[in-house]
Structure formats: C-alpha cells, structure tokens
C-alpha positions in Angstrom: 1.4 -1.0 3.5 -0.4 2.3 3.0 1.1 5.5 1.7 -0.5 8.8 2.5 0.8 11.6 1.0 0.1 15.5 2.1 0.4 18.1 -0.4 0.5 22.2 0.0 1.0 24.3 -2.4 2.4 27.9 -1.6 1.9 30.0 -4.5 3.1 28.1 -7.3 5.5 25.9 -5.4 4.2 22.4 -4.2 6.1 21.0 -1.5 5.2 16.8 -0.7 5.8 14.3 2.2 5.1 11.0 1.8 4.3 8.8 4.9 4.0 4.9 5.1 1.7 3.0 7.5 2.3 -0.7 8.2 -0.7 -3.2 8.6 -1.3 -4.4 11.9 -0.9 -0.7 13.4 3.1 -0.1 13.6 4.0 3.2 12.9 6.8 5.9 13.5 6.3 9.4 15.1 6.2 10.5 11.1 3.0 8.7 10.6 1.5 10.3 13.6 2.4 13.8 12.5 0.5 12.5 8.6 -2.5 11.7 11.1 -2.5 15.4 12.4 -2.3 16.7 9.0 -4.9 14.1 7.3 -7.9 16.6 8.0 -9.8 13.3 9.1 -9.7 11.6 5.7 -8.6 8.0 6.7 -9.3 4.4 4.5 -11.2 1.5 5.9 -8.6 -0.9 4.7 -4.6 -0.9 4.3 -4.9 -3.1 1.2 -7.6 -4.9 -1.2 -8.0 -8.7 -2.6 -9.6 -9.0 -5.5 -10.5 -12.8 -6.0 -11.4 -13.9 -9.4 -15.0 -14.5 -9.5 -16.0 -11.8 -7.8 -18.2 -9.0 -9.2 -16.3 -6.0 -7.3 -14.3 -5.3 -4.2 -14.7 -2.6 -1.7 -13.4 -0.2 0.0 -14.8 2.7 2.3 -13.4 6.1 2.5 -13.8 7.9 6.0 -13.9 11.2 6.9 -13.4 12.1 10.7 -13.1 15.7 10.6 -15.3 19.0 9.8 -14.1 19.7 6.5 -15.7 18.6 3.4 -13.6 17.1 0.3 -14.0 16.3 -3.0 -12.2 13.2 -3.6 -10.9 11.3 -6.6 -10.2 7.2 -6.7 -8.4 5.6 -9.1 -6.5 2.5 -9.9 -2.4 2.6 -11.3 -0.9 -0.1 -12.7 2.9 -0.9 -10.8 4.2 1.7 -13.3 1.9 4.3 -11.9 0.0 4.6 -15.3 -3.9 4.6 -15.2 -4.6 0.7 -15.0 -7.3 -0.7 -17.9 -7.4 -4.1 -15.5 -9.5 -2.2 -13.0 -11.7 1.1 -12.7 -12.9 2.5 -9.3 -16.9 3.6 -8.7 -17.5 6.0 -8.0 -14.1 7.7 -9.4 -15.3 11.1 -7.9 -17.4 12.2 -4.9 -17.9 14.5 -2.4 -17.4 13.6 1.1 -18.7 15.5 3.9 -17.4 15.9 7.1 -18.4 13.0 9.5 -19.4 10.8 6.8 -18.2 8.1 4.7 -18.4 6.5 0.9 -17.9 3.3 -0.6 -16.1 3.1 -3.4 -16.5 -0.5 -5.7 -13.3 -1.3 -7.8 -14.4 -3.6 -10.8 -12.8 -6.0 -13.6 -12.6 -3.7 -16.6 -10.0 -5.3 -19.1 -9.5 -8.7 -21.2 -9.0 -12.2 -19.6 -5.6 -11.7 -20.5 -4.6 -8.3 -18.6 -5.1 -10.9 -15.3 -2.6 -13.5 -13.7 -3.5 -17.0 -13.9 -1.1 -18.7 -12.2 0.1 -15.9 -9.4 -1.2 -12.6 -7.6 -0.8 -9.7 -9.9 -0.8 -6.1 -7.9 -2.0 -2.5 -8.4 -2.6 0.3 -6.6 -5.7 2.4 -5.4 -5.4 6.1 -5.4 -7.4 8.1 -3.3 -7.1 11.9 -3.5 -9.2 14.2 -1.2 -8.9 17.7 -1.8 -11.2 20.6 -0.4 -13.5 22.3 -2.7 -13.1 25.6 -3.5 -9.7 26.0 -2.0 -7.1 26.0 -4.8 -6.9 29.3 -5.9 -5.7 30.2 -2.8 -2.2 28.8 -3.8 -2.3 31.6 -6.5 -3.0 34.0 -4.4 -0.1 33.3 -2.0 -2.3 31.2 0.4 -2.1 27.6 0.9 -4.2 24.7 0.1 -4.0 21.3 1.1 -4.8 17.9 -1.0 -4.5 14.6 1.0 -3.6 11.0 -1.4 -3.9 7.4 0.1 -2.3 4.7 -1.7 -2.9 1.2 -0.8 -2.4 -2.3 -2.9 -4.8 -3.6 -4.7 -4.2 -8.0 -4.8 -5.6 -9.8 -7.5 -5.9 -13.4 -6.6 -6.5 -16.8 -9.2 -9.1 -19.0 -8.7 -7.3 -22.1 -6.3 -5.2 -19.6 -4.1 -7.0 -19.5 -0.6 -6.1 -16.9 2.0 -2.3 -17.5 2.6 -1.3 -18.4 6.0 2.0 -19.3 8.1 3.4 -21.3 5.6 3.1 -19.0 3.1 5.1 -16.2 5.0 7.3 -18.2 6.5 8.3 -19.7 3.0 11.3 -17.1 2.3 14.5 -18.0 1.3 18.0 -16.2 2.5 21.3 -15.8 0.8 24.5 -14.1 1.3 24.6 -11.3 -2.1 27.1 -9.0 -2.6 27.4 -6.6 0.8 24.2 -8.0 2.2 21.1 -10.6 2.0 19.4 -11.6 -0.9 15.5 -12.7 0.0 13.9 -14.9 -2.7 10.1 -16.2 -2.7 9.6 -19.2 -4.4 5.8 -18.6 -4.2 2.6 -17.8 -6.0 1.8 -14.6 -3.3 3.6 -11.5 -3.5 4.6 -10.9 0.1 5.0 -7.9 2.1 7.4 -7.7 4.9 6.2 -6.0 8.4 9.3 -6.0 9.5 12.8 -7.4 8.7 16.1 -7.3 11.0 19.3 -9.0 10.2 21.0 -10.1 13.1 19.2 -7.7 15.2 19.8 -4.7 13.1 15.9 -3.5 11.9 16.1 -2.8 7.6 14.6 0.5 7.0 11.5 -0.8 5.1 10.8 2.9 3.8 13.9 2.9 2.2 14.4 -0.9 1.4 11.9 -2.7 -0.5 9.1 -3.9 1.4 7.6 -6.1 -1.0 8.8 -10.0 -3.0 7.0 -10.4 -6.2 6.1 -13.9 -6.6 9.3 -15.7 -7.8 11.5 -13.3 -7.5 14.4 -11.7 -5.1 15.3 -8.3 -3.4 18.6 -7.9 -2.1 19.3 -5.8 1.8 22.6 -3.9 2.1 23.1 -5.5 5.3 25.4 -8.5 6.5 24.6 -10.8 9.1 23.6 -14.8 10.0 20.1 -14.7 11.3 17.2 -13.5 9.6 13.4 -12.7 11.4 10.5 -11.1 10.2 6.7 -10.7 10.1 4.9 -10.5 7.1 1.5 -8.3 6.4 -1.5 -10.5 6.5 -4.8 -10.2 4.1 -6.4 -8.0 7.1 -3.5 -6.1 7.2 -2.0 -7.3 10.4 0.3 -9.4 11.2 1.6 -12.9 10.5 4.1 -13.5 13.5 7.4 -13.7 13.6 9.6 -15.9 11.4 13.3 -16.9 11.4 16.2 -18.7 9.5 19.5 -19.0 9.2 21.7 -16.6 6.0 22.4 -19.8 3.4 25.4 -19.4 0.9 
C-alpha cells in the first residue's frame, strides 16, 4: 500500500489529504483526483524488500510533469521517528521535470536493530516540494509539497518470496462485534481486499496490515471470509476464503 499525501499551505494554514493506493492497481475516484494533483511525481515501486545480504535496495522516483522538485527521502521507523536501521541515498535531490532518480536505502544500524526470525517493517518517505515556492504561503499564495509513503520489508536470510500458502494462511474468529484475523506466520501481510459475507471492510479505515503473529479485529459480523493479499511486486495474490471459526 502506498500513501501519497498533498499538502498546500494558504498563508499560515496547512490543509492535508491523505490518499492510499493498493498494489496491483485498485483504486477509488480519491486516488485519481491524488494523481491530478501529484504534479507528475510518481514512485517506481508500491513497497521495498530488503533481504539480508544485500548491499542496498532500490527504488526510482519519477517525475512525469514540467515542474522541477526538490525532493527529500527518508526512512521512519513504524512510530514515525527517523529509523537508525536504514538511511536513504541520496536523502536530497533535485528532480527535473521528465526525469527520474534512484534512490539506494542501505543497512545503517547494529545486527541487533534487525529481525532474525520474521519480517521487520519501515517506511520510505519521499517528499517533493518545488523550489523556490514557499514563501508564497506567506504571502497569501499557495504552495504545494507532494509525500509518498511506501513499506519498506526487511526479510531474514531462509524466508524466500512468499507465495499462496503464505496468504492464504489466515486465521478467522468470531471477537466481540466482528472478526478477529490472526497470522500465525513469519510475513507481515497486507490485505488487498477483505469482505465479510459480502460486505467490503473499508481498508482505509480498518487495518490493512497482520504483523507476523499477531491479530486485528473488523467491526463486522458474518460467516464467510475472502480476500486477496498484496504480493512482493505489489499485485495481487488471488482470492482466498474460509469459514468465521469460534
């Protein structure tokens, strides 16, 4: 899942939408109107794997339009503090209209700030914002900064590329007013989609996302559970289903 946030500030007041794009190329009318606002500045990936061994991973930052932005990278822990784990390259640039940058994210902490025996997760931050334009906001104008957030998977040695059994491995309970999901896995896994007896869960308002071992309840009752999940590409896995246990 990608987050792209536009940002305009009006004099001193800063108002901020948040839209979220699904792998795999699902979106809502919202994302379409974040397109038409993105000034051309687009990612060349909806989420990162990091696999232990490697030197860096990659990821290219496009820019479409005419305008020219300066852009910022960075890398948040799941608290949304500056992460020590991992440090983008470079973490500022300027990017021209009708060209593009690659940005390397690299191993910058100790052995022990990294999961051995499960994914750990963070988050790339990619902040475009046109030179030279800010003041305008104190002088009653308007300026425009653009942020992409993706997740950034860090994966132990001896955990290939998950596949079907991986997604489909998702356990569902009856919890108080709803579902509980639960996955019993070494992945953190992010749903594409989720309905409950028919009834789609609002996944922008509902979490999206199981941590490995862990559960997330859905304020929503039913018997029968499908879903998809978001693949390492960022499309998706196919459909899934099972019966509500409990």
């Amino acid at each position: 899942m990608r987050t792209q946030r536009v940002v305009c500030c009006i004099s001193f007041f800063v108002i901020s939408v948040a839209f979220v794009f699904f792998g795999g190329g699902l979106f809502s009318p919202q994302s379409a109107r974040a397109s038409d606002l993105s000034g051309g500045i687009g990612l060349g990936a909806t989420r990162m794997i990091y696999r232990e061994g490697d030197t860096s991973a990659t990821l290219k930052v496009l820019n479409t339009g005419a305008t020219t932005w300066l852009t910022q990278v960075r890398v948040t822990d799941v608290t949304g503090n500056d992460s020590r784990a991992f440090a983008a390259f470079p973490p500022l640039f300027r990017l021209e209209g009708g060209s593009e940058n690659s940005v390397r994210v690299r191993l910058t902490g100790a052995p022990g700030d990294y999961p051995k025996q499960t994914e750990g997760v963070w988050y790339v931050h990619v902040l475009s914002i046109p030179p030279g334009r800010q003041p305008a906001a104190a002088k009653g104008g308007v300026s425009v900064s653009i942020e992409n957030v993706i997740k950034l998977f860090w994966r132990p040695d001896g955990m290939p590329e998950p596949g079907k059994a991986v997604f489909r491995d998702v356990l569902f309970t009856r919890a108080p007013g709803g579902v509980r999901a639960c996955n019993p896995g070494r992945y953190y896994l992010s749903f594409n989609h989720l309905r409950v007896d028919g009834h789609s869960v609002d996944l922008n308002a509902a979490p999206s996302m199981l941590a490995p071992g862990k559960c997330e309840d859905y304020k929503v009752k039913g018997e029968r559970v499908t879903w998809s999940m978001i693949n390492d590409s960022g499309g998706d896995s196919g459909e899934f289903s099972a019966d509500v246990s409990g």
